[in-house]
C-alpha positions as CSV (number, residue, x, y, z in Angstrom):
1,X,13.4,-1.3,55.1
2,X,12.2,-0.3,51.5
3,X,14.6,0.9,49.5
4,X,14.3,3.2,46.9
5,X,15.9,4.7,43.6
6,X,17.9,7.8,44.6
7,X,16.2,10.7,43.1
8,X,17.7,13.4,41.1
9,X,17.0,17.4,40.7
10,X,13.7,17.8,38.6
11,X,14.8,19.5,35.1
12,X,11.7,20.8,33.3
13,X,11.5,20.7,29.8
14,X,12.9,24.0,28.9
15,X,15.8,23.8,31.0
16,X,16.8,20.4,28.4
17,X,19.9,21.6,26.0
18,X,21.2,19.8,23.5
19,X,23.5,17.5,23.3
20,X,25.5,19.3,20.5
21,X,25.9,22.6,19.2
22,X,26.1,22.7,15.0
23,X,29.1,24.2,14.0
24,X,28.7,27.8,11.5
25,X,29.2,26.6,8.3
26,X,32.6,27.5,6.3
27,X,32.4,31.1,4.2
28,X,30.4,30.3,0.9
29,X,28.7,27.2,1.4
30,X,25.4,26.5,2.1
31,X,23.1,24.5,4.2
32,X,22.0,21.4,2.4
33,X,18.2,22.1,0.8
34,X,15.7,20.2,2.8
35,X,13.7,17.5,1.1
36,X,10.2,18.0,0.6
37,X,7.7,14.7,0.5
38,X,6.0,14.0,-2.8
39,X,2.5,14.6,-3.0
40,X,0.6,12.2,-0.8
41,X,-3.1,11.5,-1.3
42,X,-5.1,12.5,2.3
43,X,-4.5,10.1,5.3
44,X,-7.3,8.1,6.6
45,X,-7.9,9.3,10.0
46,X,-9.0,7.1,12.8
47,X,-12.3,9.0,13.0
48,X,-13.2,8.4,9.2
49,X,-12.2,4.4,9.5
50,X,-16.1,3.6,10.7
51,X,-17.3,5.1,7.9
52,X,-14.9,3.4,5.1
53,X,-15.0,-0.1,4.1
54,X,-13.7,-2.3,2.3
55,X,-14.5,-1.3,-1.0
56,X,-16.1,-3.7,-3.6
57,X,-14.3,-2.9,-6.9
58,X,-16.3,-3.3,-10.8
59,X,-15.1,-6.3,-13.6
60,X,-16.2,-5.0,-16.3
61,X,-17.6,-7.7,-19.0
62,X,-15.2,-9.2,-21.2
63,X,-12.1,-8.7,-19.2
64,X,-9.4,-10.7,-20.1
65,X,-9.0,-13.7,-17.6
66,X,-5.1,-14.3,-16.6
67,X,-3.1,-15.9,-19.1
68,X,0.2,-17.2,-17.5
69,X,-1.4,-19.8,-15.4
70,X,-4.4,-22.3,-15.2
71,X,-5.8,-23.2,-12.0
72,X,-7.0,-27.0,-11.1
73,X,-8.2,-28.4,-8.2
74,X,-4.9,-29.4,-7.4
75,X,-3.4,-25.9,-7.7
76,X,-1.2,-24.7,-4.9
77,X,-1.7,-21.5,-3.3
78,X,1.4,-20.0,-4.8
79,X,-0.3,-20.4,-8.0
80,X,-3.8,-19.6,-6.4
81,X,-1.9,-16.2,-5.6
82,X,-0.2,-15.3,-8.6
83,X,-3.5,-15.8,-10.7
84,X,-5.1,-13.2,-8.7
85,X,-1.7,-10.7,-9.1
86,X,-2.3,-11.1,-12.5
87,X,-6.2,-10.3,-12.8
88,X,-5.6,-6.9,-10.3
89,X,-2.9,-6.6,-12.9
90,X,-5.2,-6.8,-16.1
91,X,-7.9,-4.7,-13.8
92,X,-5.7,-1.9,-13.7
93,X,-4.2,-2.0,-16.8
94,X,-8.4,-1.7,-18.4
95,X,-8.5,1.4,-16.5
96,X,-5.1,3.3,-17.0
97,X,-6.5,2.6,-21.1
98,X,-9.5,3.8,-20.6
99,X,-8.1,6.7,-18.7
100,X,-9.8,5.9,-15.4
101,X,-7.0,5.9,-13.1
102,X,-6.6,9.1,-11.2
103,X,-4.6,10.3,-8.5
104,X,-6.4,12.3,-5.9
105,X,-7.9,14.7,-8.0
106,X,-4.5,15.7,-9.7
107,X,-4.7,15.8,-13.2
108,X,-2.2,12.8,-14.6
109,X,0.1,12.8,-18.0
110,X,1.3,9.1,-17.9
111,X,0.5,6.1,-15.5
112,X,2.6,3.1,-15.6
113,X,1.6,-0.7,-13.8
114,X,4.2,-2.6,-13.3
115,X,3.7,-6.4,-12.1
116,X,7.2,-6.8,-10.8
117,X,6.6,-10.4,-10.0
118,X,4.8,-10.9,-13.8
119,X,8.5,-12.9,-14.7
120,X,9.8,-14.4,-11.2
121,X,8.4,-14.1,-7.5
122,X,10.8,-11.3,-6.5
123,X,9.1,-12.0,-2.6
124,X,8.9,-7.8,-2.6
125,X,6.8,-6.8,0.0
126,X,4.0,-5.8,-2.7
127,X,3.1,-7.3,-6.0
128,X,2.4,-4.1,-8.2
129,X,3.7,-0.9,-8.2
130,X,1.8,2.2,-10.2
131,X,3.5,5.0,-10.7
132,X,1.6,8.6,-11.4
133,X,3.4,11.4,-13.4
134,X,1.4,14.4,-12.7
135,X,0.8,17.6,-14.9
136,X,2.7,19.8,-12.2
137,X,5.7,17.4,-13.0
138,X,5.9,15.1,-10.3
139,X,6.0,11.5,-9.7
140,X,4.2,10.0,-7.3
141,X,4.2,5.6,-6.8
142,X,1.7,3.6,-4.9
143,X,2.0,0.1,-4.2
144,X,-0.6,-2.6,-4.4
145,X,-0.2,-6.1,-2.2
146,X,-3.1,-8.8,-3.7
147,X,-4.0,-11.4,-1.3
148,X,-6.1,-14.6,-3.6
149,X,-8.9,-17.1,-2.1
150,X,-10.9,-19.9,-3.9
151,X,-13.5,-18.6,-1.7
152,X,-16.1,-16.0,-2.2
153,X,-16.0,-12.9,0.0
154,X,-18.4,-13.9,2.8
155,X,-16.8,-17.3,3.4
156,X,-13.1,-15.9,4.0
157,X,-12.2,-12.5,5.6
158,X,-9.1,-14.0,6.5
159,X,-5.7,-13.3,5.1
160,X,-1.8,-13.9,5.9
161,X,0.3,-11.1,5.7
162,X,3.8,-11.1,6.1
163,X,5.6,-8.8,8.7
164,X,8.1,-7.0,5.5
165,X,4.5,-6.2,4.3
166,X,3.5,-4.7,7.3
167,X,6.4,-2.7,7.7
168,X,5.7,-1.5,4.1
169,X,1.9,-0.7,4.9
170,X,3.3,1.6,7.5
171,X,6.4,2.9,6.0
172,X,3.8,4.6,2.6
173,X,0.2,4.7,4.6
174,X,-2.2,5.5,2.0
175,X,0.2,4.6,-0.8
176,X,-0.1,1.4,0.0
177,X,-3.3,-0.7,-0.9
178,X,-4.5,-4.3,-0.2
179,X,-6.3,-5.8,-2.8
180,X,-8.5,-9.1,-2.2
181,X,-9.5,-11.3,-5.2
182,X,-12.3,-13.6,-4.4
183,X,-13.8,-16.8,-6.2
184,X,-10.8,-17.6,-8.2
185,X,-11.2,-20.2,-10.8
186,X,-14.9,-19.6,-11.0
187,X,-17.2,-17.6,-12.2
188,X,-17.7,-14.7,-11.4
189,X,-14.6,-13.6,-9.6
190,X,-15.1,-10.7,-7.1
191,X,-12.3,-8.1,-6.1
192,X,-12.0,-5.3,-3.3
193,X,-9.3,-3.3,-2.1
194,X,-9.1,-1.7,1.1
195,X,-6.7,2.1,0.9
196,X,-4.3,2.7,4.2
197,X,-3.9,-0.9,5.8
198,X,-2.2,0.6,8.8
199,X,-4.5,3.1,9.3
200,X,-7.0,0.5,10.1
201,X,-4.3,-1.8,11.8
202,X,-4.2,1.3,14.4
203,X,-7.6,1.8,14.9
204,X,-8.1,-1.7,15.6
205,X,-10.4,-2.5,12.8
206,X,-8.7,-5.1,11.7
């Protein structure tokens, strides 16, 4: 004979109650205020990810190459990696002096970039943070991960990412960005950066 699961009453959805009741709070003391999100920049929808792509970023002439390491052709890809941390890092610090760096539209009072593996790989789940104080008097950060190739951008579309990273993509969406330095060691190198990793991740773009 076939046996099967004994099957309960059918409780519809309203008929659910919880499974606690919050206790009235003493005489004078109030409810704890709720925490509001910072300001986000708009979330890349699934519709709009055919129409975005991953977006070749400007070297201006005369950019400071990175200082803190030489590359050979012995260089390991640690080192491969950290020269490219650095040149997103001098890339954004051109722009946050010549006030390009914006955030959304808002208008900004201060920007700070901060390479926080500049003195020792602190194996953070990003490699720079930039942090936005706005006029209305809020603080908004973004973090950038920087993935670094010999190659040039048509020969190597392919990067390792680590699962903390991933986890990080998702946890800050479009305040996280991935940044892809190309033909490093040569001349001329090429960057792009591609906004909302897990909003692409989702949509099965990548």
């Amino acid at each position: 004979p076939t046996l099967r699961p004994p099957v309960g009453p059918m409780v519809n959805p309203g008929q659910l109650q919880p499974f606690f009741t919050p206790l009235p709070l003493p005489r004078g003391m109030h409810p704890a205020p709720t925490f509001v999100s910072p300001l986000r920049p708009p979330l890349i929808t699934p519709g709009q990810i055919a129409q975005i792509e991953l977006k070749e970023l400007s070297i201006p002439g005369g950019l400071p190459s990175p200082q803190t390491i030489t590359l050979n052709s012995s260089s390991t890809q640690q080192e491969i990696g950290r020269y490219g941390e650095e040149q997103v890092y001098i890339w954004l610090l051109h722009h946050k002096e010549q006030g390009a760096i914006r955030f959304d539209g808002h208008p900004v009072d201060a920007v700070q970039v901060l390479w926080v593996n500049k003195d020792r790989e602190t194996y953070l789940p990003y490699d720079i943070r930039v942090i936005y104080h706005l006029k209305t008097g809020q603080q908004v950060e973004t973090f950038v991960e920087v993935k670094t190739t010999k190659e040039g951008k048509g020969d190597n579309n392919v990067c390792p990412i680590s699962s903390h990273e991933l986890k990080w993509a998702y946890m800050h969406q479009s305040f996280f960005s991935l940044y892809r330095v190309y033909n490093v060691g040569k001349n001329p190198v090429k960057m792009s950066r591609l906004q909302n990793l897990a909003a692409y991740l989702d949509s099965n773009q990548i």
